[in-house]
Each structure stands twice: as C-alpha cells, then as structure tokens.
C-alpha positions as CSV (number, residue, x, y, z in Angstrom):
1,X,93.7,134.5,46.7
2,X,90.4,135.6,44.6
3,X,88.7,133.3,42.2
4,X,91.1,135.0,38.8
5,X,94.7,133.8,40.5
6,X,92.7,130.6,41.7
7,X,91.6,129.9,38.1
8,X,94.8,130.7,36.6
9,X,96.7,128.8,39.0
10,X,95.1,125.7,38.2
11,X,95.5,126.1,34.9
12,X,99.2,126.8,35.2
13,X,99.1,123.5,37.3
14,X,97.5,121.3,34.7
15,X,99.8,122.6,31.9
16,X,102.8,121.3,34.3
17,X,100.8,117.9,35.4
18,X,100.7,117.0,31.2
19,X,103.5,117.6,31.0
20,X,106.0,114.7,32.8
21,X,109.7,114.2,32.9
22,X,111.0,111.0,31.7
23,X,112.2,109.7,34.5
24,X,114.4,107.3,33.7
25,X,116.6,109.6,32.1
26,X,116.5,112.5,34.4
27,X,119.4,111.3,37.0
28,X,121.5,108.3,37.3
29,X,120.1,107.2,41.0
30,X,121.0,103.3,40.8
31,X,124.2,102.8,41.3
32,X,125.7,102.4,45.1
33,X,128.3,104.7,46.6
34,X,126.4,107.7,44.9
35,X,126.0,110.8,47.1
36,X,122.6,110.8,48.5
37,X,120.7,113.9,46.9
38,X,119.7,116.4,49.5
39,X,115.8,117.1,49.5
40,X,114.3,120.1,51.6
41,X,110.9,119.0,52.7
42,X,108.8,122.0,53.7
43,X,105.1,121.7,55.0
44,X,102.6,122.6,52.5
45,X,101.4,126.3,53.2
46,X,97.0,127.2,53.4
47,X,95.9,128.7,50.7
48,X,92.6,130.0,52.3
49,X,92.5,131.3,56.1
50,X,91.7,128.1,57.4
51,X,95.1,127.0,58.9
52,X,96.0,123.4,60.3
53,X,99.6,123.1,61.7
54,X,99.0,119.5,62.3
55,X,97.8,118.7,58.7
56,X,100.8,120.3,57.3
57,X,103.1,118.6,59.0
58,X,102.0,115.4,59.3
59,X,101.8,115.5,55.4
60,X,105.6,116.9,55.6
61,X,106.7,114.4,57.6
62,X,105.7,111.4,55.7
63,X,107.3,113.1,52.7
64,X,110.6,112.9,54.3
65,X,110.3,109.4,55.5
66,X,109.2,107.9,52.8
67,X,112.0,109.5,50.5
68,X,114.6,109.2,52.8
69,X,113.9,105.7,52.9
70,X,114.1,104.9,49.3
71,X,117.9,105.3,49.5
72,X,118.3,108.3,47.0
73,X,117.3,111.5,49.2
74,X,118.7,112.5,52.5
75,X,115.1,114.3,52.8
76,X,115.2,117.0,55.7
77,X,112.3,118.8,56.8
78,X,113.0,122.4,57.1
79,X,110.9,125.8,57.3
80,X,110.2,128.2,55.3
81,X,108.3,131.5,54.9
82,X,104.9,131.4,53.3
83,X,104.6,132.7,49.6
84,X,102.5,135.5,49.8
85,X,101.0,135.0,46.3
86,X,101.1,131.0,46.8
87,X,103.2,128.8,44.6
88,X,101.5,128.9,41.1
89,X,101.7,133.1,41.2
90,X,105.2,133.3,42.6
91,X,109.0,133.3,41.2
92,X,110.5,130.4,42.7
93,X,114.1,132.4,45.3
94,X,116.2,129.2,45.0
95,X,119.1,131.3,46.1
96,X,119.0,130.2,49.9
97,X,118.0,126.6,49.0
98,X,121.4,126.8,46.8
99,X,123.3,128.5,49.6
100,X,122.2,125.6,51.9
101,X,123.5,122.9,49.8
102,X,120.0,121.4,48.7
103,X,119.8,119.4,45.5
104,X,115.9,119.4,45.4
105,X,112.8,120.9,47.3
106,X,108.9,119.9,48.1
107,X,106.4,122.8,48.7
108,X,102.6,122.6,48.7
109,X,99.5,124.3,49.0
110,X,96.3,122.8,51.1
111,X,93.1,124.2,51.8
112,X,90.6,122.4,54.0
113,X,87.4,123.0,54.0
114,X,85.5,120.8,56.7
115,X,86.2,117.2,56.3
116,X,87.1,118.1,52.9
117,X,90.9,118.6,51.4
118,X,92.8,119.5,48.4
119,X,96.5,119.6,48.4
120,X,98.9,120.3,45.9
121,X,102.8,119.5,45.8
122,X,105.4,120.3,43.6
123,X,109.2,119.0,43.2
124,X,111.8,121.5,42.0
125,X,115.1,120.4,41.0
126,X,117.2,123.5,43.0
127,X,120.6,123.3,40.8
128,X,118.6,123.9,37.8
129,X,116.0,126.5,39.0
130,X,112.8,124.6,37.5
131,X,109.9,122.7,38.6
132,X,109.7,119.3,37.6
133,X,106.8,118.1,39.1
134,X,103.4,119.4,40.0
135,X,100.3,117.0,41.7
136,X,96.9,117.8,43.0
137,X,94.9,116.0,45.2
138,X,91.3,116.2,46.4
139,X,89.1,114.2,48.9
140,X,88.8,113.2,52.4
141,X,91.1,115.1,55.2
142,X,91.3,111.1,56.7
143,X,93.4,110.4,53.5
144,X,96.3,113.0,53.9
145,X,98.7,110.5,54.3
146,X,97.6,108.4,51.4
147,X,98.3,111.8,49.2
148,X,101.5,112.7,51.0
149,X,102.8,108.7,50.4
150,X,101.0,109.1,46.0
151,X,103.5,112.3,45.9
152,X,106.4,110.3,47.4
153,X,105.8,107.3,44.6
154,X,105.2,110.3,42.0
155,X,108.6,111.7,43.2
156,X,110.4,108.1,42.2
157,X,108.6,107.7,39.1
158,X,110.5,111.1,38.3
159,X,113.8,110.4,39.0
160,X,114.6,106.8,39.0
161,X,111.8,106.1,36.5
162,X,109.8,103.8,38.7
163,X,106.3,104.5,41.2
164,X,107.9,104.3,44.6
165,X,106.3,101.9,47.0
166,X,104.7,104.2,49.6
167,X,101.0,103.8,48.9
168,X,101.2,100.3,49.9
169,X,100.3,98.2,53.0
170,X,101.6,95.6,55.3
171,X,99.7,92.8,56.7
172,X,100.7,91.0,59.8
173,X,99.9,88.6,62.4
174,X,99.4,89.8,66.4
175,X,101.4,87.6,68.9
176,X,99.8,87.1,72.8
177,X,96.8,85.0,73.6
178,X,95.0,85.3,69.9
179,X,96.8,86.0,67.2
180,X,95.1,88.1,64.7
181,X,95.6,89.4,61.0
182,X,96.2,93.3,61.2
183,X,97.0,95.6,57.8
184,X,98.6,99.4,58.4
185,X,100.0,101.8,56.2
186,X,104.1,100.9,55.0
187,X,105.4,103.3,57.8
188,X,103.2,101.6,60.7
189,X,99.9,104.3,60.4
190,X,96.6,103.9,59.8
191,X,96.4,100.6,61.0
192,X,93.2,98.1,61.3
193,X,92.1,95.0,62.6
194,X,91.1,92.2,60.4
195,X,90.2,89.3,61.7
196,X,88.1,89.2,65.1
197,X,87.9,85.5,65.6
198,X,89.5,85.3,69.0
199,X,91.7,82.1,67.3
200,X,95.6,81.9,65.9
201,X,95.7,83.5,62.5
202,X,98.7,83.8,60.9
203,X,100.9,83.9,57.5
204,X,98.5,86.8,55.7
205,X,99.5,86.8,51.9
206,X,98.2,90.0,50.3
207,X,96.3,89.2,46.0
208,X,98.0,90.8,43.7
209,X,95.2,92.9,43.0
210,X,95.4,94.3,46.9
211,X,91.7,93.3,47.4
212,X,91.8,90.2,49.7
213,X,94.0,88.8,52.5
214,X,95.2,84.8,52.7
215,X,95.7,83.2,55.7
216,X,95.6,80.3,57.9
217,X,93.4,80.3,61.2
218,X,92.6,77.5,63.7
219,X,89.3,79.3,64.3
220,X,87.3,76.0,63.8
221,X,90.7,74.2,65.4
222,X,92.3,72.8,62.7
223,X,95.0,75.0,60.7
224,X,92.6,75.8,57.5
225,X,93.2,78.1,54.9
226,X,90.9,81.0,54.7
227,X,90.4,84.3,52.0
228,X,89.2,87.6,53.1
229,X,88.5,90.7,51.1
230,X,89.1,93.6,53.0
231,X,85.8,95.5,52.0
232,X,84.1,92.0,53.7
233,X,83.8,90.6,56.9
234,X,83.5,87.4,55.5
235,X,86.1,84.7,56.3
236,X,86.0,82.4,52.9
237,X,87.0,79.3,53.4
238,X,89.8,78.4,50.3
239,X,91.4,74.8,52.3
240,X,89.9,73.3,55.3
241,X,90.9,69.6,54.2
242,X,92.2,67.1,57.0
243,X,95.6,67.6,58.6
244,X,97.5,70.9,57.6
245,X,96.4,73.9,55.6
246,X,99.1,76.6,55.1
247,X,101.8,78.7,53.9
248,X,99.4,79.9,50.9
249,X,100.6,82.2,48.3
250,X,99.0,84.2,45.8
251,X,100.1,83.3,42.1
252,X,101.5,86.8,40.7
253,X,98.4,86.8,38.3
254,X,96.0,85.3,41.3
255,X,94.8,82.7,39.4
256,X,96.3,80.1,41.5
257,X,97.3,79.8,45.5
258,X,100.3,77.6,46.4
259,X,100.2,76.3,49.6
260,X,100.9,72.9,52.5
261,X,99.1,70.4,52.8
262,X,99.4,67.2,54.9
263,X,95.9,65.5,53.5
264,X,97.8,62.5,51.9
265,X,100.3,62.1,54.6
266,X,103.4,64.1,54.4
267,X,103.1,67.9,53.8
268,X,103.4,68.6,50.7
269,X,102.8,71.6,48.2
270,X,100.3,71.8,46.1
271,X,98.7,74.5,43.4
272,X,95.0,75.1,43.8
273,X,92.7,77.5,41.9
274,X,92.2,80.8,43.9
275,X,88.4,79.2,45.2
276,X,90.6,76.2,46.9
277,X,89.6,73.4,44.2
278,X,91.9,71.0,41.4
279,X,94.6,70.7,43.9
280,X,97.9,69.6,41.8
281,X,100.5,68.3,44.0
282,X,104.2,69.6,43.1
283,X,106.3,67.9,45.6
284,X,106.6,64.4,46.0
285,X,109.0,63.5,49.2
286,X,109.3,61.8,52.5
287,X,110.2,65.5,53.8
288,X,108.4,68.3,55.0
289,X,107.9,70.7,52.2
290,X,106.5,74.2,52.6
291,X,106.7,78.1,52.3
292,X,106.3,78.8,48.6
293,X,106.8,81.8,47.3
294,X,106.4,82.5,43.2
295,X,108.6,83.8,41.1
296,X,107.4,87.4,39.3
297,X,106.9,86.0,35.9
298,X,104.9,82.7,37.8
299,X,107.1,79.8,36.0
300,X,108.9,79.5,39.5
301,X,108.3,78.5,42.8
302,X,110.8,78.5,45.8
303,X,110.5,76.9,48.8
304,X,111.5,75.0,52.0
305,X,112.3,71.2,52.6
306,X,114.1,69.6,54.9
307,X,114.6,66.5,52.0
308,X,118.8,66.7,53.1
309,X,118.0,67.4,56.6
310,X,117.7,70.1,58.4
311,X,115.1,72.7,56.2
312,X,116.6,74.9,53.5
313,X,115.8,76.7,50.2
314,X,114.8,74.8,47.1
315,X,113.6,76.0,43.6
316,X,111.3,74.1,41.4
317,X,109.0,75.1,38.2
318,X,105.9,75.6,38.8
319,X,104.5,72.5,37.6
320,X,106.7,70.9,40.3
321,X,109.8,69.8,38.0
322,X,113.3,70.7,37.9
323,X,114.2,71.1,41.6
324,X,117.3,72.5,42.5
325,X,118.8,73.5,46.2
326,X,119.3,77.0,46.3
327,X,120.8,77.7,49.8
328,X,123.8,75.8,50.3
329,X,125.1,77.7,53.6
330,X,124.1,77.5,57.2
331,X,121.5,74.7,59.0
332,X,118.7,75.9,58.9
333,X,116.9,78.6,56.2
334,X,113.7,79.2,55.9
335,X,111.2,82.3,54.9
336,X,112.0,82.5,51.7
337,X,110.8,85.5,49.6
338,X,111.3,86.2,45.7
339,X,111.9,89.9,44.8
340,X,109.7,91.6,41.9
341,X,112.1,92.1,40.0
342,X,113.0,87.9,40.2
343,X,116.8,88.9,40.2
344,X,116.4,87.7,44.4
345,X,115.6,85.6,46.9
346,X,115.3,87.3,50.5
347,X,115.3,84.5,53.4
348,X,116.1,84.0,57.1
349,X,118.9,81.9,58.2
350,X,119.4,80.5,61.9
351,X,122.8,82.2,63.0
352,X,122.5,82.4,66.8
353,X,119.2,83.8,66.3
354,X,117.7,84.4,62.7
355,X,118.7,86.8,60.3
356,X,117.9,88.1,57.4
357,X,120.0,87.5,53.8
358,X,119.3,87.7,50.3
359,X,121.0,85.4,47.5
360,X,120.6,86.0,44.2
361,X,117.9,83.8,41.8
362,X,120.7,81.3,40.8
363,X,122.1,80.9,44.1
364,X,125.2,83.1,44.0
365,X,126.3,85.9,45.8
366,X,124.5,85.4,49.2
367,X,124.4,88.4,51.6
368,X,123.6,89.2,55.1
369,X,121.5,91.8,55.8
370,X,121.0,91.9,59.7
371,X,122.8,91.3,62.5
372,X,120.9,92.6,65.3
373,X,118.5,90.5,67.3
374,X,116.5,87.5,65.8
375,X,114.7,88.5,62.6
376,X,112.5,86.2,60.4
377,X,109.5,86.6,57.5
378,X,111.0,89.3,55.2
379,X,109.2,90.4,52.3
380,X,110.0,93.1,49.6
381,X,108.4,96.4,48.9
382,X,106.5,96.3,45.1
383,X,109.7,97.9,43.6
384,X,112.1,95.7,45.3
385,X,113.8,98.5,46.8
386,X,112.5,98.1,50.7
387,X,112.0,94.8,52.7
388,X,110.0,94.2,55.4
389,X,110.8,91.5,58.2
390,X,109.5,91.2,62.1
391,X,112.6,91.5,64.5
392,X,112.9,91.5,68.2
393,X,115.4,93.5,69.2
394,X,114.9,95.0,72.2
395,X,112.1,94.4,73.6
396,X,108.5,92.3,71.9
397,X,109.1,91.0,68.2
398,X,107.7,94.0,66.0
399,X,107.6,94.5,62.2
400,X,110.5,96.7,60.7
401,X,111.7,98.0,57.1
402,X,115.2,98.3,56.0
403,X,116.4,99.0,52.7
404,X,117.1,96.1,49.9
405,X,121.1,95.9,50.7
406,X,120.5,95.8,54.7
407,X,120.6,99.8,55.7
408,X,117.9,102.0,57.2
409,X,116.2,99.4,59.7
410,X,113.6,100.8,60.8
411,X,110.9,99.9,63.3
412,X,107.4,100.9,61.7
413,X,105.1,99.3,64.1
414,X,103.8,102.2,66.4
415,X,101.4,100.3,69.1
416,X,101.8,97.9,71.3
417,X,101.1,94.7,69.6
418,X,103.9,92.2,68.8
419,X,104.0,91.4,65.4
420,X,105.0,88.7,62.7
421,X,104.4,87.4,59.6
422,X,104.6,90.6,57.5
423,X,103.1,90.6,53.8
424,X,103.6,93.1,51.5
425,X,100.5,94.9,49.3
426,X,100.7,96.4,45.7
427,X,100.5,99.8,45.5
428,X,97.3,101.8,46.2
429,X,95.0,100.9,43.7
C-alpha cells in the first residue's frame, strides 16, 4: 500500500474513531436467556510484507476469549482471505458472513516493524452491513495482548455501554514451600513475580488506582502488613504491630485500608490511613472478626465473625455501626467479596468442600455458583460481570474465572504454580 492509500486510510480511520456509537442503546445485551450473538474473530491481516502468523493469531485469539467470556458473544475464530486493498480501501462482502449465520465480525490490520507495532481493528455489525467501530494502536510488539484485551473492552463499551474488563490483572498468592505474591494478565498471561522474599505472602489487595499491591508477609516472622508499588521493589511496611496484621483492603477511594488486627487482644478490624497510621477500631467483640471488604460507594464494610459461632458474613457502616448478619445459611462462610456495582456480595461457603455463592447486598436471594471441587477467595472483574476464585479440582488449587451467574469456569492459570488468594485490578490505566 503506497504512502496516498496509507494517508487516506488513516484519515478514513480517524473520521470513524470520532465518531462512537452510543452504546448503551445499540442492543439490549442484559437480560438472561438472550441468544448469544455470534462474533467471527478473524486474525488481523499485514499491511506491509513483513508477515507474523504468530502475532496474528495470538492477537485473534485473545479476542475471542475475552468476548466469549463476557457472556454476550459466542466469538469463533475463523479464516478469511486477505483484502487486497486492506480494510480502509475495500467494500466490506458481508454476504458469506450473512450466509454463515454471524451477527458481528473483527478484522485488523498490523504492521511490524522491529520491536515496533501498530494494529488496527474494527467491529462491523454483519445484519446491518456497517462498521461500528474502528481502533488503532501503536507501540511495543511485547504489548499485543494488552491491545488485543483494549479492543475487547472497546467492543463492550459499544454494545452493552460499559469498558469490558479485559485490560485488567489478577494478583495471587503461590502455594509450596514460600508462598509469594504473583500478578498476570486476566486470562493467566504475562505473568510476573512480585515478591522475592523467600517467606509466606499472602491475601494481595490490588489500590484502586492499580499502582500498588497489599499484602501480608511473615518475612520478618510475624504476619505484618506490607504495600508494594509495582514499578518498586520496595516492600513498605503499612502494619507490623504485635500479634496479627491482615486481611487489608483498599478503601474504593484509597484513602483508607481496612484490615485485622489482634494488638489489643482479640482480632479485630480496624480503619487506618493508607501509610498504616490513626488506627480506628470498628468491631468491638469477644469473636474473631476479619476479611473486610468495602462497599463501592465506601459507607459499607462486610465482613467475617464468628460472634454466633461458627464464622459467617456480617455488614456494618464503615464507621463500625449498624451491624447486621448477612448470611444466614450454612456453618461456615467466609471470603466475602462486594461487587462494583454494590447490588452483591460473592463469598465461599463450606458444603463438603467450599464453594462459591453470591447473595444479594440485603441478604436475599442467595445463589450457588459452583459445585465442582473446593473453591474459595472469589473476587469480581471491574464491571461485575466476571469473578475470579482459586479452585482445586483436579489436580493443585489454581486460580479460575467464571462468569457472574456461575457459567464459563475457566482455568486461567497456565504454569505450574498452585495458586490462591486472587485479587482483582482496575482496568489498564
């Protein structure tokens, strides 16, 4: 393609990008029972004479994870002949994509150049012969993935009128002899080693602003509460007072950390500012009381205690007042986990082995979502539409995703390590 048809087509391509759909009222794409939408997913074609199978694929295939997991697409990769004039020059045949049945289709465009890549993708609703979506992407041939997932979450945005949640991370804790904090990409790439301290890490809370990492380590032997950014390789030390330090959680405006501690006797929550200091204690019991998670708008805090026995759900205002029990089947529930959208409460019940269920914020209408193995720790995707949880099922405990009403389990962890403790990032920022 010569520099005219190059110029032109990125012109055509910014007219398109400034011009977005209003997603929210493009399709109806909430309500269950619908049919799932059929989305081809074909690998972006070169647009130079450098071509990379591999780069195209991979790209493809993240695509049709990602959107096959958000519950609205049935997104099937499938081939297709390369446009000859590329996508920007050439009239769309949606006549075989309409014989096959397909509601929508992805195609792209890449050129590499070194360690250097652009790629472009574009959405076309197939019933109504028109593009609807157009993105371009340059930088770093590492980060093909990360654009691949940002077209995935633009895709969402477009038809059920939020980002999608596929630019985001997952922390979790390593089991074996020590235990350490990891972080990989949602669908289990990409992943990287935090800590290095040789101790037991565990229960990694991702900020809200996706910068730093909260966990609890025995590195200096007693269970302390640490902070880590993940551009540092600095351990900062947020609780290290005697007796317990754990269970932190980030306040959604990270301001604040809620957390266990056991300094006065019993463990107890307590709010502290995000450097560890002012602790306010919110629970006053002979019980153990841990496990806080915050509600989205921060006025609430649910939590575990084992006040009437054995431990179960409990939800308080932040300040510590107006507790109420919130689980009021089963023994033993713990893990609680507060959706984003604060309509939820995801936790893990002992029922032979743990599972996972979700109850809504008021207590009604309690679900179970798994029933396969033991499964513990689930936490939801930034839109509320995935959670994570660590199972073992067949074989070491490993960190999977399923859908928010229990379908689509999914193991995502792709090396060896057995895994726990899975926290959920914000989106790429």
């Amino acid at each position: 393609m010569n520099r005219f048809y190059l110029l032109l087509a990125s012109l055509m391509m910014m007219f398109f990008a400034s011009s977005p759909v209003n997603g929210a009222s493009y399709i109806e794409v909430t309500a269950p029972g619908n049919r799932l939408l059929r989305l081809a997913v074909v690998a972006p074609q070169p647009t130079g004479s450098s071509i990379n199978h591999q780069v195209a694929n991979e790209m493809a295939d993240a695509q049709a994870f990602d959107l096959t997991m958000s519950g609205i697409f049935n997104a099937e990769r499938k081939d297709a002949a390369p446009l000859q004039q590329g996508l920007g020059l050439t009239q769309m045949d949606f006549v075989p994509w309409l014989t096959s049945g397909y509601d929508f289709l992805i195609r792209g465009e890449y050129d590499v150049r070194g360690e250097e890549l652009t790629v472009e993708f574009r959405l076309f609703d197939v019933l109504n012969k028109k593009q609807i979506l157009v993105k371009r992407y340059l930088g770093k041939l590492k980060d093909l993935r990360r654009y691949a997932h940002a077209f995935s979450d633009e895709v969402m945005l477009v038809m059920a009128g939020e980002k999608g949640p596929f630019t985001s991370r997952i922390a979790f804790a390593s089991l074996g002899g020590s235990k350490e904090i990891y972080i990989m990409d949602w669908d289990g790439y990409n992943i990287q080693q935090i800590t290095r301290n040789g101790a037991i890490n565990l229960g990694p809370d991702i900020s809200p602003d996706g910068r730093e990492v909260l966990f609890t380590s025995y590195k200096k032997g007693n269970p302390d509460l640490y902070k880590r950014a993940f551009a540092s390789s600095v351990d900062v030390p947020v609780s290290s007072r005697p007796g317990v330090n754990i269970t932190g959680a980030w306040s959604p405006d990270g301001s604040s950390i809620a957390m266990a501690m056991s300094k006065d006797g019993n463990t107890e929550l307590y709010r502290v500012r995000r450097d560890g200091s002012a602790p306010v204690r919110l629970t006053v019991t002979h019980a153990a009381n841990l496990s806080p998670t915050w509600s989205p708008d921060g006025s609430r805090i649910a939590f575990v205690s084992d006040r009437l026995g054995g431990p179960q759900i409990f939800v308080m205002d932040s300040k510590g007042g107006s507790v109420r029990r919130l689980t009021t089947g089963g023994k033993y529930n713990v893990n609680p986990s507060w959706s984003p959208k604060g309509d939820k409460i995801a936790f893990a019940r002992m029922a032979g082995g743990f599972q996972i269920f979700v109850v809504n914020a008021d207590g009604s209408g309690e679900t179970q979502l798994t029933t396969e193995g033991s499964n513990e720790h689930p936490r939801w995707s930034p839109d509320g539409r995935l959670i994570a949880f660590s199972s073992k099922r067949g074989g070491a405990q490993s960190i999977y995703v399923m859908r928010a009403d229990g379908t689509g389990q999914t193991k995502v962890s792709r090396t060896g390590i057995a895994s726990r403790h899975p926290a959920w990032s914000p989106r790429w920022q």
